[in-house]
N, CA, C and O atoms as a GROMACS GRO file, in nm:
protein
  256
    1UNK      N    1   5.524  -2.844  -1.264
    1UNK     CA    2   5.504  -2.770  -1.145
    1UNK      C    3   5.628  -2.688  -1.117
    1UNK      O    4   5.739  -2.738  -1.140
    2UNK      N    5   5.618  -2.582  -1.077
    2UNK     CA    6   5.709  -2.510  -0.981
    2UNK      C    7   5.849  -2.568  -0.920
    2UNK      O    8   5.850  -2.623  -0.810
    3UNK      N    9   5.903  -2.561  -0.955
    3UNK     CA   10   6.038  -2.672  -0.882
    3UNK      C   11   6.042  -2.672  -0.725
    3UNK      O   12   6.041  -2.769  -0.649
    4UNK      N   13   6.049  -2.519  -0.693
    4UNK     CA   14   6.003  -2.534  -0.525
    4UNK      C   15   5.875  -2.591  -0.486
    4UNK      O   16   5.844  -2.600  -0.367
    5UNK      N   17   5.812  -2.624  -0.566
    5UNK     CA   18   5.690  -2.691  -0.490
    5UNK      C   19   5.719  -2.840  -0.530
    5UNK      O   20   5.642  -2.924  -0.485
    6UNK      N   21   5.791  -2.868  -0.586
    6UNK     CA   22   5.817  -3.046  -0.593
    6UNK      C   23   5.837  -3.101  -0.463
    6UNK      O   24   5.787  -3.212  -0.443
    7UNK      N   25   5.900  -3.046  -0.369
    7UNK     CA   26   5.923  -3.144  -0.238
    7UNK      C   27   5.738  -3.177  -0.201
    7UNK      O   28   5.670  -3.279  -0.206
    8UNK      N   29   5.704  -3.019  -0.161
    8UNK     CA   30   5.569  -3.032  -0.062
    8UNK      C   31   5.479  -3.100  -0.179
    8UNK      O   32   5.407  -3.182  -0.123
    9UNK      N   33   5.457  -3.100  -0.303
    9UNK     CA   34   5.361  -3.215  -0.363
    9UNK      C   35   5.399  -3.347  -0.362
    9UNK      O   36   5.320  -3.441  -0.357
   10UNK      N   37   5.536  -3.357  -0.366
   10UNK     CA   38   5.541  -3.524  -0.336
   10UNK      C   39   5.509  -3.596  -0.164
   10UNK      O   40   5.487  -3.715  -0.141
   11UNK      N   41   5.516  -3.485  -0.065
   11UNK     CA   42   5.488  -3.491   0.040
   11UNK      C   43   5.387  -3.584   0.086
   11UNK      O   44   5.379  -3.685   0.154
   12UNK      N   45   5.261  -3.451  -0.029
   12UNK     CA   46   5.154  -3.454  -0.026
   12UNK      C   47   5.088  -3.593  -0.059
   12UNK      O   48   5.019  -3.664   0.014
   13UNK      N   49   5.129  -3.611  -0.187
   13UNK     CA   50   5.087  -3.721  -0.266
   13UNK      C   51   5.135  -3.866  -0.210
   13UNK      O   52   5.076  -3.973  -0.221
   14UNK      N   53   5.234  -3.845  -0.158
   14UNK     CA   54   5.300  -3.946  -0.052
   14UNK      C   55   5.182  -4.033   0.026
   14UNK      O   56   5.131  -4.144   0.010
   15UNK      N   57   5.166  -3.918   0.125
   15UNK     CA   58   5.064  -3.936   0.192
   15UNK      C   59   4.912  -3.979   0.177
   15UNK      O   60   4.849  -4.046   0.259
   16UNK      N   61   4.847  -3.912   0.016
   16UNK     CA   62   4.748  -3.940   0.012
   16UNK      C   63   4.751  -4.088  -0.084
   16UNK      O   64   4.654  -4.153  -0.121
   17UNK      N   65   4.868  -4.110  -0.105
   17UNK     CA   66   4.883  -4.260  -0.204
   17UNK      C   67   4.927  -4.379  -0.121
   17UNK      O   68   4.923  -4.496  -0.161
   18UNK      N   69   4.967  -4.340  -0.002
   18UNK     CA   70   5.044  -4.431   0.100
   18UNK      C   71   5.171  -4.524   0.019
   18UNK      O   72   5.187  -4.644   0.044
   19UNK      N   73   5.247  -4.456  -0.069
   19UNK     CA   74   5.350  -4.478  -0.147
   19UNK      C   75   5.503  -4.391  -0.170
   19UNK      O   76   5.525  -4.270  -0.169
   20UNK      N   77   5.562  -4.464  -0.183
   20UNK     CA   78   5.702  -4.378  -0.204
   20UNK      C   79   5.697  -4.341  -0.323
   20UNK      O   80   5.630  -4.414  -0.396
   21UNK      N   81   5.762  -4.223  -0.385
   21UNK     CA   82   5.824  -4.230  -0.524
   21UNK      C   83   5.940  -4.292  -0.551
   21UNK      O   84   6.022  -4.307  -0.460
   22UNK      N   85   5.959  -4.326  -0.648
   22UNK     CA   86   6.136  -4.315  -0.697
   22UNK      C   87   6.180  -4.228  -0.772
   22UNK      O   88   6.095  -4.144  -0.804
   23UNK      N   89   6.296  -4.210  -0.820
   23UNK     CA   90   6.323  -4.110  -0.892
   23UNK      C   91   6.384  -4.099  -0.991
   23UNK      O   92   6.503  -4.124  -0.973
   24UNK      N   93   6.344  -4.054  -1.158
   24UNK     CA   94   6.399  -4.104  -1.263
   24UNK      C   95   6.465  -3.969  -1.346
   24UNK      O   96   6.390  -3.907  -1.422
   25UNK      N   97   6.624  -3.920  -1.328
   25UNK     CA   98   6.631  -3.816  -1.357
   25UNK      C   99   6.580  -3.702  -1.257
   25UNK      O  100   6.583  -3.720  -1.135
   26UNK      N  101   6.541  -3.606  -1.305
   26UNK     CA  102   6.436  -3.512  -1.155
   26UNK      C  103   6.294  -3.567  -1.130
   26UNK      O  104   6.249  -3.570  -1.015
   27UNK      N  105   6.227  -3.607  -1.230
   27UNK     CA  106   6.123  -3.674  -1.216
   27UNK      C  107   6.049  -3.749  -1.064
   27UNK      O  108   6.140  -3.822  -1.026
   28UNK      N  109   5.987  -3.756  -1.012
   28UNK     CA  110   5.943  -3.842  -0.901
   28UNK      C  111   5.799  -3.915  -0.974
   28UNK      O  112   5.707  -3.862  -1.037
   29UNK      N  113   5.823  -4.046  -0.939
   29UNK     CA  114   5.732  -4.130  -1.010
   29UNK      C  115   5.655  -4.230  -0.886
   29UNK      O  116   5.710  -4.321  -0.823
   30UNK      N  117   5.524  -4.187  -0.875
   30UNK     CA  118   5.511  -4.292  -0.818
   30UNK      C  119   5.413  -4.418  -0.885
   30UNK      O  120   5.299  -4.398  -0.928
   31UNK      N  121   5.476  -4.536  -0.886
   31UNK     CA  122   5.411  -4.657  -0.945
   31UNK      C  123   5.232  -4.667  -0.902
   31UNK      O  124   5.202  -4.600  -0.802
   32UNK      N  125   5.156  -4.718  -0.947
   32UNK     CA  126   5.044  -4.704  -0.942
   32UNK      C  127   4.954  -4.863  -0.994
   32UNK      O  128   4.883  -4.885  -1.091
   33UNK      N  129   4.987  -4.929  -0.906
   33UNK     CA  130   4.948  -5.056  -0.999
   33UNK      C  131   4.892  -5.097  -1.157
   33UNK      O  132   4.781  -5.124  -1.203
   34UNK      N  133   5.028  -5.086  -1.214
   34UNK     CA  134   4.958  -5.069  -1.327
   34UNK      C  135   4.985  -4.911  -1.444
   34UNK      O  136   5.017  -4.910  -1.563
   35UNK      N  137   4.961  -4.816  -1.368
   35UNK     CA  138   4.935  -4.679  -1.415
   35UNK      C  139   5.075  -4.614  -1.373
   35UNK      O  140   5.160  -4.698  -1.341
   36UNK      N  141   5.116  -4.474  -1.368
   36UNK     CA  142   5.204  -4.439  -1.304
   36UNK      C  143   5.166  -4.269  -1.298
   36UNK      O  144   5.108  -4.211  -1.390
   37UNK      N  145   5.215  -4.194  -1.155
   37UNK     CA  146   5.216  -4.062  -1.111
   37UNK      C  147   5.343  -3.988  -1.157
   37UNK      O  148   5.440  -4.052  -1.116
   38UNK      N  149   5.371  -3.907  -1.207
   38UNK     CA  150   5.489  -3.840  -1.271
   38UNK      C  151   5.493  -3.706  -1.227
   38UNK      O  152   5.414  -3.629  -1.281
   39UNK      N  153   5.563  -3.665  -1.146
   39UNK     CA  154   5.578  -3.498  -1.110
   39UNK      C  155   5.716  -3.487  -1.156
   39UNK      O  156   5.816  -3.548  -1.119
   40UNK      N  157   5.695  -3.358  -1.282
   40UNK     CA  158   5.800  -3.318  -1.315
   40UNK      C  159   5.821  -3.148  -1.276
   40UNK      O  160   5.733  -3.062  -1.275
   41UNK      N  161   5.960  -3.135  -1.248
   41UNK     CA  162   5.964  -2.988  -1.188
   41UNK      C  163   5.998  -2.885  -1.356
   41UNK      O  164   6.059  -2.929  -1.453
   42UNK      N  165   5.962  -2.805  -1.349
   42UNK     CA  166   5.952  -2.732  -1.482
   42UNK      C  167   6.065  -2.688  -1.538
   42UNK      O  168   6.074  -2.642  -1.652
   43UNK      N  169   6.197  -2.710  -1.416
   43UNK     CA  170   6.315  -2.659  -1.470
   43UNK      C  171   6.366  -2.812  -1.556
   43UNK      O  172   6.467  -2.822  -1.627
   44UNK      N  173   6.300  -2.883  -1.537
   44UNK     CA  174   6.328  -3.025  -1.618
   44UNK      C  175   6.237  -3.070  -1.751
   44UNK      O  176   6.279  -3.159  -1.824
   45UNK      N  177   6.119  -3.009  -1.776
   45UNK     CA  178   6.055  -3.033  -1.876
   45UNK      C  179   6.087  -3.025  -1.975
   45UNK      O  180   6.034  -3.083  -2.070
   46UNK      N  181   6.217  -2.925  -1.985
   46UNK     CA  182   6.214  -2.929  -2.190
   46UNK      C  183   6.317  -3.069  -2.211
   46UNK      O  184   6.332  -3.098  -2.330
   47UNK      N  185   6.382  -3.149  -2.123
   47UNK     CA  186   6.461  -3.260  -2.091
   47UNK      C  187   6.359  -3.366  -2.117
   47UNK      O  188   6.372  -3.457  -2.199
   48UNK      N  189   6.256  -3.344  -2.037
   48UNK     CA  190   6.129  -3.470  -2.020
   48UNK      C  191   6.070  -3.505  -2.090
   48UNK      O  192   6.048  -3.622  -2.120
   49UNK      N  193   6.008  -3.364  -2.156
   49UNK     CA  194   5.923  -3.383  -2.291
   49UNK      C  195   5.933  -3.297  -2.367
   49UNK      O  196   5.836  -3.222  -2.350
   50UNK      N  197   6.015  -3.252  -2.468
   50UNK     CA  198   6.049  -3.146  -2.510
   50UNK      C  199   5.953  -3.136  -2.622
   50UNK      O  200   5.875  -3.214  -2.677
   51UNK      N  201   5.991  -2.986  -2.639
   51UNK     CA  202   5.838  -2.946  -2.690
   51UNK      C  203   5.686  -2.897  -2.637
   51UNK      O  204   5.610  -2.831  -2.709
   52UNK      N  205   5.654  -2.937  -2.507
   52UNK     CA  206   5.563  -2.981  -2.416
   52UNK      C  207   5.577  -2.814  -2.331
   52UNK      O  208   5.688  -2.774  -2.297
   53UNK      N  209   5.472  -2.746  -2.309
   53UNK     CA  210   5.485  -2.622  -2.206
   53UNK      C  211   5.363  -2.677  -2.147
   53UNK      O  212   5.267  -2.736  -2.197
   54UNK      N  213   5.406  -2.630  -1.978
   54UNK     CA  214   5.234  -2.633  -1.888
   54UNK      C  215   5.185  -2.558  -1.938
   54UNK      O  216   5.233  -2.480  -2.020
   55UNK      N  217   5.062  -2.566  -1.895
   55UNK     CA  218   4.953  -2.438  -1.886
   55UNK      C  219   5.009  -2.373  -1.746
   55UNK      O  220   5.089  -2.410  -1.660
   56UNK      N  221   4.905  -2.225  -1.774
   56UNK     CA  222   4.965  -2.130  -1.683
   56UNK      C  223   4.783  -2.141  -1.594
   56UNK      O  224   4.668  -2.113  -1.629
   57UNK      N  225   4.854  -2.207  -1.449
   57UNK     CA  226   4.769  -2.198  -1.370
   57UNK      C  227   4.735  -2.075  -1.278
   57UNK      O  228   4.808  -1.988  -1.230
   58UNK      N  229   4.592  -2.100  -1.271
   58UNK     CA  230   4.551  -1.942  -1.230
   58UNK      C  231   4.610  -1.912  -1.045
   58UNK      O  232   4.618  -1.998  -0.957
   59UNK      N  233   4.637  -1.787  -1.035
   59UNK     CA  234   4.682  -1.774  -0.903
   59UNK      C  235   4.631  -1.857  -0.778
   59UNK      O  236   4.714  -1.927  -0.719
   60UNK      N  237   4.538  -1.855  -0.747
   60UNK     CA  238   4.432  -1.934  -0.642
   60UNK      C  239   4.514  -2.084  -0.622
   60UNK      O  240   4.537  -2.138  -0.514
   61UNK      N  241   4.548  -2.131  -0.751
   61UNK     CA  242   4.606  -2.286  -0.731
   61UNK      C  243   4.721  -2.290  -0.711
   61UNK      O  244   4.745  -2.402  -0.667
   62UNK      N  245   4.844  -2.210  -0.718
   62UNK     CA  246   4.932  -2.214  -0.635
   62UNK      C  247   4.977  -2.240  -0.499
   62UNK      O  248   4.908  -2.192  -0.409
   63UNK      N  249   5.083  -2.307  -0.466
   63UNK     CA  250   5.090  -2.368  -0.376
   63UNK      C  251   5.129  -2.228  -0.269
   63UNK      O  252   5.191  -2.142  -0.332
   64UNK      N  253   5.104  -2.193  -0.130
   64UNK     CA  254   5.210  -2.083  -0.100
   64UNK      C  255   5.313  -2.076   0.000
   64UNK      O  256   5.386  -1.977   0.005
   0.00000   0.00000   0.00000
């Protein structure tokens, strides 16, 4: 994602998970019994998973 949009999606997800993240590196992770939520900001991806590019999401899904 967008690096400026990392605060307002973890906000988001906060809220709709009723969970904190923690934070591993830039990463925000939130635990998931079991599973886990991973928002990585894009200025950190070639660190995270190198090799790895997003897809390019269409305008409409941007956050604004």
């Amino acid at each position: 994602m967008a690096d400026e949009d990392l605060a307002a999606t973890h906000d988001r997800y906060a809220t709709y998970l009723d969970r904190h993240a923690r934070q591993e590196g830039r990463a925000l992770i939130f635990d998931l019994d079991g599973a886990a939520l991973k928002l990585i900001p894009a200025s950190a991806l070639p660190t995270t998973l190198p090799g790895e590019e997003p897809p390019a999401l269409p305008p409409w899904w941007r956050t604004p």
